[in-house]
C-alpha positions, 0 to 999 in steps of 0.5 A: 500500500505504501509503495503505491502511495509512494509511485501515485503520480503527482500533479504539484510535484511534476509541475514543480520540476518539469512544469515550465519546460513542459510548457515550453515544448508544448508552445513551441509545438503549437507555434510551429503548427499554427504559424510555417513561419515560426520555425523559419531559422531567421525568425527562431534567430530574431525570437532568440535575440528578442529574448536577450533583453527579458532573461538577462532582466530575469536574472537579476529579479531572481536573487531579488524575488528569492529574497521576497523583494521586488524590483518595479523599476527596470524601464526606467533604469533600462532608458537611463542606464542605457543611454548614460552608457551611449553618452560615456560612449560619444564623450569617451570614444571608448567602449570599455569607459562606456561598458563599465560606466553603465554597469557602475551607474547599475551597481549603484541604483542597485545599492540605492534601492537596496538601501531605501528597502533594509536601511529606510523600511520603505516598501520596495514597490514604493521604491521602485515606482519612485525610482522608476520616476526619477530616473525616466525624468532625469535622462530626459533632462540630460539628453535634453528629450533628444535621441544621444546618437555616435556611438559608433560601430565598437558600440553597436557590435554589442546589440548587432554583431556576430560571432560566426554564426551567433549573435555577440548579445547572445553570447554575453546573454549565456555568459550572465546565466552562467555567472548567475547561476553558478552564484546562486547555486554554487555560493555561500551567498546563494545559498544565504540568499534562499534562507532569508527568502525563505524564513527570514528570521530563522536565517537572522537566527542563523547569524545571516545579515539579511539586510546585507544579503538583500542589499547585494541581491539589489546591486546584482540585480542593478548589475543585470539590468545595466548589462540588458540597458547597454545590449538594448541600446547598443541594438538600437545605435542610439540612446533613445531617452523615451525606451524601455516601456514594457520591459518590466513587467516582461522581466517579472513575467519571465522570472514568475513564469520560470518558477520564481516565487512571489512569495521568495525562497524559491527560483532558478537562473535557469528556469528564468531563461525558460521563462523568458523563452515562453514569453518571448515566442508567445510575443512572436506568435502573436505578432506572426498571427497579426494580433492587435497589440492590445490583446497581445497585452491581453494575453500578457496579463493573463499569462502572468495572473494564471503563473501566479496562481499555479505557483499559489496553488502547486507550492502548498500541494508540493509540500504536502506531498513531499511530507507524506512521500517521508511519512509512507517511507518511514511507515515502510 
């Protein structure tokens, strides 16, 4: 009896492991069969270097979110940070200074938002949207509204150049994954990081600074948002003071979608490149099908309300399944 308990067949735990890639295959599949040009290697190579800018955002919102925190303020930092890079770029003539400006100027708002959240108490949702503000207004200022343009080719290479066969902001867009995902996974950090998103207090118990943990996660997360803002504009060849609308909440989607948790402790590098996939080819789907834009927000929205209720539904399901695993092995 036990040992039937044991192998029944789980919905919760099989959505929590294989879940979001089953999803996956199962949008690709219908993709292919609703729209002959989906699988059209260009069109496949256009959707892959669309997905550039959201997974390396999601990489970024997943120490936050892990943390139970949250970042509103990605399309305001991806306008300034990005055309800030492009400005260091025409004063300097130098795309290093330019690289490592913006990646500085991200560190730092990380650090901002960080230390308004754990030093000041403000809600990071109120953070955020004030961020989101300031920063939207102060580019605007700088560039006086107009588009900075000469950054010249050693910029753009960035957004628009290859490497063989492979797209340079691809590359750069693995190489974040990796470094994430190893200090996620394979760090002290990391592994601090999920304790206070986890149980806060039993990870302050513990001797965790979570305060300091949180802190960092924010100048990580300001770090990937200022890597997406340089490989956005660089894509586009100009600093446009006025972009980066959507790409907040397409972030958040792809990191909810690729089993990050609202609610914190839980969440994968990995799975937010999954996730940012999904998002990415329903987008072109959609655009392929000729869809208004107005129900591509439709569907949007949708997606993220039901990804959120999976993840409310399976995570209470999922442990009850694991304790009652424990309990049928130890009654065996």
């Amino acid at each position: 009896m036990n040992k039937r308990s044991g192998k029944r067949f789980n919905f919760a735990l099989f959505y929590q492991r294989f879940g979001v890639v089953t999803l996956l295959v199962i949008l690709f599949i219908v993709a292919a069969l609703l729209s002959p040009n989906f699988i059209n290697p260009r069109n496949l190579t256009n959707v892959l270097r669309q997905i550039v800018i959201i997974t390396t955002i999601a990489c970024g919102a997943c120490f936050v979110m892990i943390t139970a925190q949250i970042n509103f303020a990605y399309d305001g930092l991806i306008a300034f940070l990005g055309c800030m890079s492009v400005l260091f770029m025409v004063k300097t003539d130098n795309v290093v200074i330019a690289v490592v400006g913006g990646l500085a100027l991200g560190a730092a708002m990380g650090l901002i938002y960080g230390a308004c959240v754990t030093v000041l108490k403000v809600p990071g949702f109120i953070v955020g949207l004030a961020l989101d503000s300031i920063v939207s207004g102060a580019i605007v200022i700088i560039s006086g509204g107009v588009q900075i343009k000469g950054a010249g080719e050693a910029f753009e290479v960035l957004g628009k150049g290859y490497i063989g066969p492979v797209p340079i902001n691809v590359i750069i867009m693995f190489a974040v994954i990796i470094i994430c995902h190893v200090i996620l996974t394979k760090s002290t950090f990391g592994r601090k990081v999920f304790a206070v998103g986890g149980n806060r207090q039993a990870a302050i118990a513990s001797g965790i600074d979570a305060d300091s943990v949180i802190r960092r996660a924010y100048i990580i997360d300001g770090l990937t948002v200022a890597t997406a803002a340089i490989l956005f504009m660089s894509r586009l060849g100009v600093g446009q003071p006025t972009a980066g609308e959507g790409y907040a909440f397409d972030g958040i989607t792809g990191a909810v979608i690729g089993g990050c948790s609202i609610y914190g402790g839980k969440g994968s590098v990995v799975g937010c490149l999954v996730g940012a996939a999904i998002v990415g080819i329903l987008d072109n789907l959609l655009s392929l099908m000729n869809v208004s834009s107005y129900w591509q927000d439709v569907f949007s929205g949708a997606v993220v309300l039901v990804a959120v209720l999976v993840d409310m539904l399976t995570k209470d399901a999922a442990t009850r399944a694991v304790k009652n695993m424990m309990a049928d092995k130890k009654a065996a």
